[in-house]
Wavefront OBJ file of the C-alpha trace (Angstrom):
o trace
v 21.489 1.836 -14.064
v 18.463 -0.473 -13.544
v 18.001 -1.883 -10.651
v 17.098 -5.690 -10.096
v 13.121 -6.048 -8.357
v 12.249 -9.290 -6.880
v 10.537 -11.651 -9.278
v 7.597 -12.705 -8.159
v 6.917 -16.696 -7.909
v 3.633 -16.891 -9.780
v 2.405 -18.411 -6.617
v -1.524 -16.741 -6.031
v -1.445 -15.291 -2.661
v -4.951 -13.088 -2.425
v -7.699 -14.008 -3.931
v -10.792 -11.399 -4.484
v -13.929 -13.785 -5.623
v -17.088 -11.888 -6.138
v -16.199 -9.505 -4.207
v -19.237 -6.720 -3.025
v -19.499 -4.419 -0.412
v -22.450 -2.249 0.313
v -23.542 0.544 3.404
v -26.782 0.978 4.623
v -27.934 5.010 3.837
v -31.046 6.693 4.550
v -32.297 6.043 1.055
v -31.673 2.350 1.525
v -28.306 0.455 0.264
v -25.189 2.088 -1.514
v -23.161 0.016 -3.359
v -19.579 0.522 -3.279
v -17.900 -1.980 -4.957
v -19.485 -4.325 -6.852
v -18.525 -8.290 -7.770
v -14.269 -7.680 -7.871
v -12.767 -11.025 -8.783
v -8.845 -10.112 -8.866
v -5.516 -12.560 -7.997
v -2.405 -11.288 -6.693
v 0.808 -12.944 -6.983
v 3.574 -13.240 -4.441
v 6.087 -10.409 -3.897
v 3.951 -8.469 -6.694
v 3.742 -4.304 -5.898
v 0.288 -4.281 -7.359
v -1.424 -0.546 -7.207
v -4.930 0.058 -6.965
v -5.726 3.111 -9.296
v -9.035 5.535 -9.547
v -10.703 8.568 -8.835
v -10.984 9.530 -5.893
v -14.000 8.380 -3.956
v -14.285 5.070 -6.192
v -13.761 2.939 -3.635
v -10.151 1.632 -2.957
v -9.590 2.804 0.592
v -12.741 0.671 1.019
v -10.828 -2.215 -0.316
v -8.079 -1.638 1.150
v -9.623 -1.902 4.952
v -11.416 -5.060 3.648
v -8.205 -6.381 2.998
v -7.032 -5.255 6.058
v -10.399 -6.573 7.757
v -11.067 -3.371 9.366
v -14.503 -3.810 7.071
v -16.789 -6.432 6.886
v -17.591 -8.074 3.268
v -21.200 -7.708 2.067
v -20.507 -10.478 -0.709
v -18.356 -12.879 -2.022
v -14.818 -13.465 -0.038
v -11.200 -12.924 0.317
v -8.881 -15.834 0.197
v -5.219 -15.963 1.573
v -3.166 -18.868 1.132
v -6.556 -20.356 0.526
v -7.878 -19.398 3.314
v -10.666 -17.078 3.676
v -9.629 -14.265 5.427
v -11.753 -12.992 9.064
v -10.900 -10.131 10.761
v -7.527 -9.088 10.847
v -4.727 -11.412 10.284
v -1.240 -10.919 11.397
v -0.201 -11.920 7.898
v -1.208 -8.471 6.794
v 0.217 -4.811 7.919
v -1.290 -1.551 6.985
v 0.435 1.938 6.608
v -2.309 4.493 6.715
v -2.747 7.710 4.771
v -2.488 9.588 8.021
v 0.603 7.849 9.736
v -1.383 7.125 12.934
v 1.863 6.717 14.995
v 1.229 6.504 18.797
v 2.521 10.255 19.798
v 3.700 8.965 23.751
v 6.207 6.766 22.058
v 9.463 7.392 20.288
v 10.404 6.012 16.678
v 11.739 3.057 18.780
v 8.651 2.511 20.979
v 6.222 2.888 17.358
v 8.134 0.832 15.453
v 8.788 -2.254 18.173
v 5.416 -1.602 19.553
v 3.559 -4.889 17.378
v 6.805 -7.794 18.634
v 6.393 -6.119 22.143
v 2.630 -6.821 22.162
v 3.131 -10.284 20.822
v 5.766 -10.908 24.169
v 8.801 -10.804 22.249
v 12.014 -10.498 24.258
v 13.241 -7.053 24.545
v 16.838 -7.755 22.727
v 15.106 -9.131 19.904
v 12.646 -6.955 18.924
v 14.817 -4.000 19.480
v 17.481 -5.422 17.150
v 14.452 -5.977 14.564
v 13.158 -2.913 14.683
v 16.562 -0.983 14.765
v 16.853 -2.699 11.475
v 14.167 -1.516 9.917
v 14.931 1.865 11.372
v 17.905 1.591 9.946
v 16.688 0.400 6.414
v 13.961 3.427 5.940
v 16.922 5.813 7.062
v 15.814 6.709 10.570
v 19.220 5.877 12.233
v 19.662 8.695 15.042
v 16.401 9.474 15.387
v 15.212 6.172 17.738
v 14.814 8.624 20.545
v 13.009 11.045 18.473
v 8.989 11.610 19.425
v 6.589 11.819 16.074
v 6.050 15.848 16.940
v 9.890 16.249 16.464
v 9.455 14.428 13.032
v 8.739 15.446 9.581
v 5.454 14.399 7.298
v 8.167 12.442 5.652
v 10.033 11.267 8.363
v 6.857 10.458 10.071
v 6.115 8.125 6.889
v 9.589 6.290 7.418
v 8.102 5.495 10.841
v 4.804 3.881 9.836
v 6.377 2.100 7.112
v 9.060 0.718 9.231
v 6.492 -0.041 12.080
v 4.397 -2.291 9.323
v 7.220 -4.063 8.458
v 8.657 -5.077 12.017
v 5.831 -6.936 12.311
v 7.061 -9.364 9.437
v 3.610 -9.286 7.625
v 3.911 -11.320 4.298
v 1.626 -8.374 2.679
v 2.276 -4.503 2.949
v -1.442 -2.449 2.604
v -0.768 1.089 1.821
v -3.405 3.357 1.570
v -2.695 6.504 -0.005
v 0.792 7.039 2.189
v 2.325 9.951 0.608
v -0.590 11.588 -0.779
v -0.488 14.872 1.795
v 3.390 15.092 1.337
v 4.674 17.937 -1.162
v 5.943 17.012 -4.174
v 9.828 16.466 -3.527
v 9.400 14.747 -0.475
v 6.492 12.462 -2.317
v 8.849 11.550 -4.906
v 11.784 10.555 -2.573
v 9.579 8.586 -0.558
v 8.337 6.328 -3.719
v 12.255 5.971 -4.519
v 12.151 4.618 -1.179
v 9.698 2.364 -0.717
v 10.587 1.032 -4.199
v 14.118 0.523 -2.996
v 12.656 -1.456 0.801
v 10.282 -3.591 -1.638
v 13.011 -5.287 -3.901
v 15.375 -5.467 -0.377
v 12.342 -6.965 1.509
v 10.523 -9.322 -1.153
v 6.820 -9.034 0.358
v 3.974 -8.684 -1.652
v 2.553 -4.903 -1.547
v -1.071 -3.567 -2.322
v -0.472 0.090 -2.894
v -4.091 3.219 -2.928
v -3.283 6.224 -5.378
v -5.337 8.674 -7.515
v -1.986 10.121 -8.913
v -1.259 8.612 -12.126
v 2.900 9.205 -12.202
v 3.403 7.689 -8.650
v 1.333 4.276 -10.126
v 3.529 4.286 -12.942
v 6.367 4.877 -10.989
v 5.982 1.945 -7.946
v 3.695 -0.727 -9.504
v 4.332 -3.962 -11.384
v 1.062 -4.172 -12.176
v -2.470 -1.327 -12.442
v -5.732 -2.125 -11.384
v -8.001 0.472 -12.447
v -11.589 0.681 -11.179
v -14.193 2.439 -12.434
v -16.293 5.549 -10.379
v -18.397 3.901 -7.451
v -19.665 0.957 -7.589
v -16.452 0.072 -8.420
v -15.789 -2.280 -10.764
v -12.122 -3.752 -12.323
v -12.271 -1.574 -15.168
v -9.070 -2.860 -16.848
v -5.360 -4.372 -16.010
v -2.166 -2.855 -16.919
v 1.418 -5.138 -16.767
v 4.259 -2.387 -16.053
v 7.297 -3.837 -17.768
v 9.302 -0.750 -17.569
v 12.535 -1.160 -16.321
v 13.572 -0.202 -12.685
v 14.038 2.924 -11.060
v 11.425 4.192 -13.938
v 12.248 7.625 -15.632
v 9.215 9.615 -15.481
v 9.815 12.033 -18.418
v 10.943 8.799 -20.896
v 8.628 8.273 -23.931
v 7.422 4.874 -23.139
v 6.341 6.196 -19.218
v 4.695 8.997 -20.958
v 3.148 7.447 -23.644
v 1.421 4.882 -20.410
v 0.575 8.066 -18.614
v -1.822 10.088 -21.226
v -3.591 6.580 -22.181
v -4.135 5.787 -18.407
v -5.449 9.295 -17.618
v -7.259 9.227 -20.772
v -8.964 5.660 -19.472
v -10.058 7.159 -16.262
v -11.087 10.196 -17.053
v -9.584 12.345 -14.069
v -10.709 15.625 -13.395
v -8.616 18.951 -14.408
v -6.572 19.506 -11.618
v -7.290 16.442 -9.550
v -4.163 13.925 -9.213
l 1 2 3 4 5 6 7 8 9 10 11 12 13 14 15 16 17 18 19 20 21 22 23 24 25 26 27 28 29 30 31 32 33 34 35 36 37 38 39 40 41 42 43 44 45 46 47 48 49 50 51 52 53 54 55 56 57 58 59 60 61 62 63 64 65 66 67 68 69 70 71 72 73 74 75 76 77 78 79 80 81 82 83 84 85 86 87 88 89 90 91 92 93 94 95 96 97 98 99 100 101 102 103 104 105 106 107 108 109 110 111 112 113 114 115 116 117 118 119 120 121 122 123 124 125 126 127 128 129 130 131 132 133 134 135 136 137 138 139 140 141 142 143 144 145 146 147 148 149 150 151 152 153 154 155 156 157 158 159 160 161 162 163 164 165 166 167 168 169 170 171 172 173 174 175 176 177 178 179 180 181 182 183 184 185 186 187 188 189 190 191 192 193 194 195 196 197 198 199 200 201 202 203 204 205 206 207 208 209 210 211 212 213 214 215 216 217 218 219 220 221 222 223 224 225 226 227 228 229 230 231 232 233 234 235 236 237 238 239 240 241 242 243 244 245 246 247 248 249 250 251 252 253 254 255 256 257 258 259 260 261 262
C-alpha cells in the first residue's frame, strides 16, 4: 500500500545564495564549503548526502545558526536569517536531551521557556509524545531510555516547539541497523502527519533513498552541490525493488564512497 506524503506548495522557503564558509587553521584559511546556491521548497524532506567529513553537519549548524557565514547568505521567507530563529528546530546526532528531566520535562522544556501555560504545553507535548510512540514513558528519565527511544525524545522535543523547519543531523547514524530502519519508517510516517519542511545529514546511501524527496549531493571538502536527484518513488519505498536499486549503485557510484564506509 502506498502511502499519501504531503505535497509540497512550490512555495521557496530557504534560500542558500553564494553560500561559503571558511575556519581559520594554523596554515591560514580552510575552506569548507564553497559558493552553495540551493532552494528548498515548503514541506519538502530534502537530504543532504556525502562523504563523511564533506561538510554537511557544517551546513546544517549554519542553518541552524549555531555557525557564522563566511560568505554569501541564508534567506527564510526572504529574510536573511541571524542567529537562531525559532522558525527552525534541530535534532542532533547525539540526542542531547537534558538528563535531570523526564521525557515530559525534555520534550515541554522549549513552550515552558517561552512562558506557556502549564495545561497547554503539557497537552502539546503529550501529543507529540504520543505521536513518536512514547505514551507511558512521560515519567521515564533519558538513562532509563533506549538509543532509539532516546531519538523519539529529541524528535518529539523539536517538534513541540512548532518550528516550520525540522534540521536533522545525522539522527540515527549510531543506532544498529533494525532500530535505524524503524526509526526512518518513523520519521517518514511524523513528516507526511506533520507537513513541515525537513533538512535531513546522512552518509548512508539506502536511508537517503529511503526518507528524501529530493538528494543533494556535495562533493569532498570544499563542498560544492555536486548534483540533484528528484526521488519519485512511491511511499513507504521498498529497498530491495529494482528501481531503488538501480538509484542506489548510480548514487554510490557518483560519490565515490569508501569500501566499508556507509
Amino acid at each position: 500500500m502506498v502511502s499519501t506524503k504531503p505535497v509540497t506548495t512550490d512555495k521557496t522557503i530557504i534560500k542558500l545564495e553564494n553560500l561559503s564558509k571558511s575556519f581559520q587553521v594554523d596554515q591560514g584559511e580552510a575552506l569548507i564549503l564553497d559558493d552553495i546556491n540551493l532552494a528548498i521548497e515548503e514541506n519538502e524532506f530534502l537530504v543532504l548526502f556525502g562523504a563523511g567529513q564533506c561538510g554537511k553537519t557544517t551546513l546544517l549548524k549554519m542553518l541552524a545558526g549555531l555557525e557564522s557565514i563566511t560568505d554569501g547568505q541564508i534567506v527564510i521567507e526572504d529574510k536573511p536569517l541571524v542567529g537562531m530563529d525559532p522558525r527552525v528546530g534541530m535534532v542532533y546526532q547525539t540526542t542531547a536531551l537534558f538528563p535531570w528531566l523526564t521525557v515530559m520535562g525534555n520534550v515541554e522544556f522549549g513552550p515552558k521557556a517561552r512562558g506557556v501555560s502549564k495545561k497547554e504545553r503539557r497537552e502539546k507535548a503529550q501529543y507529540y509524545i504520543d505521536l513518536v510512540g512514547l505514551n507511558s514513558f512521560e515519567k521515564h528519565f533519558p538513562v532509563m531510555l533506549s538509543g532509539g527511544m532516546q531519538q523519539r525524545v529529541g524528535i518529539a522535543r523539536a517538534y513541540c516547539n512548532d518550528p516550520e523547519i525540522i534540521l536533522m543531523d545525522e539522527p540515527f547514524g549510531h543506532l544498529d541497523a533494525q532500530t535505524r530502519y524503524m526509526m526512518e519508517e518513523e520519521v517518514e510516517k511524523i513528516w507526511e502527519k506533520e507537513k513541515r519542511t525537513v533538512i535531513f545529514v546522512t552518509n548512508n546511501i539506502e536511508e537517503a533513498l529511503y526518507l528524501a524527496d529530493r538528494i543533494v549531493i556535495l562533493t569532498e571538502c570544499p563542498a560544492k552541490i555536486k548534483k540533484e536527484y528528484k526521488i519519485d518513488l512511491p511511499r513507504p519505498r521498498n529497498l530491495v525493488s529494482p528501481d531503488f536499486l538501480e538509484l542506489r549503485e548510480e548514487i554510490s557510484a557518483l560519490v565515490e564512497l569508501r569500501e566499508g564506509a556507509e
